[in-house]
Every structure is written in structure tokens, then in C-alpha cells.
C-alpha positions in Angstrom: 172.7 68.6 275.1 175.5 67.3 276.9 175.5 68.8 280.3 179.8 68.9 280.5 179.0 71.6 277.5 176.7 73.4 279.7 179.1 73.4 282.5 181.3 75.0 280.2 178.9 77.5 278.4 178.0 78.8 282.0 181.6 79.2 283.4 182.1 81.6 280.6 179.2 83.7 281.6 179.8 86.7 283.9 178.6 86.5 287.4 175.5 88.8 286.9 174.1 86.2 284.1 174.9 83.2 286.1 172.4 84.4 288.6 170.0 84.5 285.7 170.5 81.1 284.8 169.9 79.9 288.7 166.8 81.6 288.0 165.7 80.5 285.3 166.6 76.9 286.3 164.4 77.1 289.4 161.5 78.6 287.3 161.7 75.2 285.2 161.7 72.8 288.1 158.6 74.2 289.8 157.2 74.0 286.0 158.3 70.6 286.0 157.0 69.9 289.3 153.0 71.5 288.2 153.3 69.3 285.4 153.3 66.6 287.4 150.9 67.1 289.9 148.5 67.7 286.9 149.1 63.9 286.0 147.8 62.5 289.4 144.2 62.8 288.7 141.9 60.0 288.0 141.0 58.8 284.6 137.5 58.6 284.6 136.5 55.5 283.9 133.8 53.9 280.4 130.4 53.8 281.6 131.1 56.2 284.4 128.5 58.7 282.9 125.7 56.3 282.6 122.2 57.2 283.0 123.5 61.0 283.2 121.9 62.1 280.0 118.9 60.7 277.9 118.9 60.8 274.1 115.3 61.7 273.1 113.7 59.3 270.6 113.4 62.3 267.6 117.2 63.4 268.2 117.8 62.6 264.8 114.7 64.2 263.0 115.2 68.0 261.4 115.0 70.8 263.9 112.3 73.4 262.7 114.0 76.1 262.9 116.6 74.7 259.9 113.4 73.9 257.7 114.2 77.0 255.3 117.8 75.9 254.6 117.0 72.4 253.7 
């Protein structure tokens, strides 16, 4: 939206609503700003996680407790 519009759509408003607006912007910019503070964490990086878990050697054979349903 062009923001000469905007200009224009809030000088209309009365005074009471404009104050609204100012609120409502400020209540977008510190949403904006969380949002971006969010994005400054490390990526984690491939391979990070090795030797944090061990695959058993039967992971892949039937579970007992599933014997009746296959």
C-alpha cells in the first residue's frame, strides 16, 4: 500500500482513532523487532550430534508387543 494513501486515510480519522493507530503501530514494531531477535541464534551445524545416540543393531526387527497385529 502506498504510504501517501495512508497518510491520507489517517488524516481523515478523528483524533480519538489516530491514537489507536499510534498504538497499534508501536505494537507492530516491537513485533517486528522479537522477530528479529529470534533469527540471531546459531544454526546448528551436520554432524553436531554425533556419537549422541546409538542405533541398536535389532532397531529394525518387529517389536513384540505388535506380534498380534502382524
Amino acid at each position: 500500500m502506498d504510504s501517501l494513501l495512508l497518510y491520507k486515510k489517517l488524516n481523515h480519522l478523528p483524533d480519538a482513532m489516530k491514537v489507536q493507530v499510534a498504538d497499534f503501530i508501536e505494537f507492530l514494531e516491537q513485533k517486528a523487532k522479537k522477530g528479529k531477535k529470534k533469527d540471531n541464534k546459531p544454526l546448528p551445524k551436520f554432524g553436531s550430534a554425533r556419537g549422541m545416540f546409538v542405533m541398536r543393531d535389532d532397531f529394525d526387527e518387529p517389536l513384540e508387543d505388535f506380534k498380534d497385529y502382524m
